[in-house]
C-alpha positions in Angstrom: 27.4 11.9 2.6 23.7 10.9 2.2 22.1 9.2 5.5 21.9 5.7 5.9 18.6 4.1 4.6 16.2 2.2 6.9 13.3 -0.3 6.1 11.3 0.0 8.7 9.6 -3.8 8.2 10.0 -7.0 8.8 8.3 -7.9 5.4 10.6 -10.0 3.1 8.0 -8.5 -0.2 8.8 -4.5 0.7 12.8 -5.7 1.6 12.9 -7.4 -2.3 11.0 -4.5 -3.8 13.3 -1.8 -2.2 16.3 -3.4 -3.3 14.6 -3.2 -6.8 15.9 0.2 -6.4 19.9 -0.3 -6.2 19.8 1.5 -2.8 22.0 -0.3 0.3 19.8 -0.1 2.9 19.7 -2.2 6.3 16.3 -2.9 7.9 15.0 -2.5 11.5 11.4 -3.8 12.8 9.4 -1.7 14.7 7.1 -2.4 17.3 4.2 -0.5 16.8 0.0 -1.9 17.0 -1.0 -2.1 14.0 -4.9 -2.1 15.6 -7.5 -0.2 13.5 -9.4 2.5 15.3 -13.1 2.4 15.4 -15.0 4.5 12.0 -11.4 4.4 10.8 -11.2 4.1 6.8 -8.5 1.5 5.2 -6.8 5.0 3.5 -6.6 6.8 7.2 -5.4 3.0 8.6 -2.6 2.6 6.4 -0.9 6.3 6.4 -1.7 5.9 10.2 0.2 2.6 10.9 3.1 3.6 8.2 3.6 6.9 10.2 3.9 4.8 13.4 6.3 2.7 11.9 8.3 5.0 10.3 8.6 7.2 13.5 9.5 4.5 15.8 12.4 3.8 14.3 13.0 7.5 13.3 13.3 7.7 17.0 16.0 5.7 17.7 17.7 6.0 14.6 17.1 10.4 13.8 20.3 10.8 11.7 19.0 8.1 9.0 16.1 8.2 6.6 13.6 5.8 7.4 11.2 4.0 5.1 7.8 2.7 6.4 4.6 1.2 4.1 1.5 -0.6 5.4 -1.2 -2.6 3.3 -4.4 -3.6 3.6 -7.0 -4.7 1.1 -10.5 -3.7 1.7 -14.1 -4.7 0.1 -16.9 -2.5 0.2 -15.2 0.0 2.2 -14.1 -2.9 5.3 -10.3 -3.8 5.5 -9.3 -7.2 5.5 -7.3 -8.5 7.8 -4.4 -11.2 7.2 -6.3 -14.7 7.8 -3.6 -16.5 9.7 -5.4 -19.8 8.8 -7.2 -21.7 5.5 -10.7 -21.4 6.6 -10.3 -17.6 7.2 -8.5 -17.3 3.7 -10.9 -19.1 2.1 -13.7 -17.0 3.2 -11.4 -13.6 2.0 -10.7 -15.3 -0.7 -14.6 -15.7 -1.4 -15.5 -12.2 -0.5 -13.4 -11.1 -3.1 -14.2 -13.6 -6.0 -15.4 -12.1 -9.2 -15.6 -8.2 -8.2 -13.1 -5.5 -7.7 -11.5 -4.6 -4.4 -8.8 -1.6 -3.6 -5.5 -2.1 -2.4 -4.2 0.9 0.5 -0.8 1.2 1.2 0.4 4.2 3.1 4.1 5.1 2.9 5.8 7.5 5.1 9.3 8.3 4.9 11.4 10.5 7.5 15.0 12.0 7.0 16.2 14.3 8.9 13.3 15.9 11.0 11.1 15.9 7.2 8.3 13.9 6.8 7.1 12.4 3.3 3.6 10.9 2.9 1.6 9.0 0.7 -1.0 6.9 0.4 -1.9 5.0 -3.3 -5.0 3.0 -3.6 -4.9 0.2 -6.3 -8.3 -1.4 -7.9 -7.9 -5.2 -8.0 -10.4 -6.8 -10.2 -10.8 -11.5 -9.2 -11.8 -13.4 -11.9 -14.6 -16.3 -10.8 -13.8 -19.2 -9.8 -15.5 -22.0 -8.0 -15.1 -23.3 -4.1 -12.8 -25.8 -4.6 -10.3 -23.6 -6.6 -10.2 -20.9 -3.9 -9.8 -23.8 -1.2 -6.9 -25.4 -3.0 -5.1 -21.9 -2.9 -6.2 -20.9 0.4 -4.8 -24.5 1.7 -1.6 -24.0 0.1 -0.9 -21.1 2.9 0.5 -19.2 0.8 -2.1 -16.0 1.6 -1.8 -16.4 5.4 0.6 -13.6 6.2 -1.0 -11.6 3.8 -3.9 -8.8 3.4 -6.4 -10.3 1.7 -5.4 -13.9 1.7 -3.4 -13.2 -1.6 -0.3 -13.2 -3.2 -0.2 -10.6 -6.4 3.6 -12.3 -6.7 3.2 -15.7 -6.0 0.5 -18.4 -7.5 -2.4 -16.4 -6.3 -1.8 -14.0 -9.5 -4.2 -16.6 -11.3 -6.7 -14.8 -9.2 -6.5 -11.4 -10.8 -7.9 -10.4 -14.3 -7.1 -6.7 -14.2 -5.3 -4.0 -11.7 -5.8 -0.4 -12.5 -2.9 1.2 -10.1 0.3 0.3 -9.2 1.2 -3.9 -8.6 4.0 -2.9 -6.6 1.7 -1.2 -3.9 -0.5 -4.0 -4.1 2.8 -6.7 -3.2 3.3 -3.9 -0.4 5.3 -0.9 -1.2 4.8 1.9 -4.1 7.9 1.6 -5.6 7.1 5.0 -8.4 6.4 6.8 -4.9 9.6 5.6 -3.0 11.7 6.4 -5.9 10.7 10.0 -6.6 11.4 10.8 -2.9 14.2 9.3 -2.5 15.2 11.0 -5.6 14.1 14.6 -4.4 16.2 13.0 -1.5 19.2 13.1 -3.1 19.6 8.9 -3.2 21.0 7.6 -6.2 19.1 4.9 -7.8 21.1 1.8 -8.9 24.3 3.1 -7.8 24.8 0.1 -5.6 24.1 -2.0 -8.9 26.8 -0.2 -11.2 29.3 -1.9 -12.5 33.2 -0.6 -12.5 
């Protein structure tokens, strides 16, 4: 019998993208600080905080197989924070108009005293668009929980004109990743979803 799955993330985007998958799974959030070190790069961040994640609830949970992801969006090298507020999306929002940002999100998965990392970076190209289009969206709150003031899935996918990478990583877990580990794993895909 295969271990139970974990999602170790409060995140309603990585819980519907997991379940994309056919896996039952149950999900636990840890408490880790999700702080960036000084010099640290967005890449480092992200497989650093998924890690944490992972292993926190690896430690209370060591029979299961635990499933951890963290994203951040970064411009010219400096990761973007989630604004909490419309005048702090608006300005992300800004910084990333009409050039191309990447997309980190580290995923760590532990089963069984085995540790499987990875890290995919995603280029995100904005389109341009003027002030009062980037306040509208940034007032609708719809970015506020989310790196980079933006939602890939939601209304804010007016903002993109082209993604070279993988969209799932970019809503907040690599779902190609997940799935060939998982797989190596022994976890079979979509048997929660068959039919009798």
């Amino acid at each position: 019998m295969l271990p139970d799955l974990i999602l170790a993330s409060g995140s309603p985007r990585r819980r519907e993208l997991l379940s994309r998958l056919g896996l039952k799974f149950t999900v636990s959030v840890p408490k880790t600080d999700e702080s960036s070190r000084p010099g640290e790069s967005p890449a480092d961040l992200v497989a650093r905080l998924a890690a944490l994640k992972a292993r926190a609830i690896a430690a209370i949970r060591p029979e299961a197989t635990v499933i951890a992801a963290d994203t951040v969006v970064a411009v010219a090298g400096k990761a973007l924070g989630k604004p909490g507020c419309a005048e702090r999306a608006f300005s992300d929002l800004k910084a990333l108009a009409g050039r191309t940002h990447e997309v980190f999100t580290g995923l760590h998965v532990a089963s069984a005293g085995q540790e499987f990392c990875k890290t995919v970076r995603t280029a995100v190209s904005f389109g341009q668009f003027p002030d009062e289009v980037l306040k509208a969206y940034a007032e609708t709150g719809e970015g506020f929980d989310k790196a980079g003031a933006y939602a890939i899935q939601g209304i804010g996918a007016f903002l993109i004109s082209s993604i070279n990478g993988s969209p799932s990583s970019v809503i907040g877990l690599p779902l190609e990743e997940t799935a060939r580990i998982l797989c190596a794993l022994g976890y079979p895909l979509f048997h929660e979803g068959k039919k009798p």
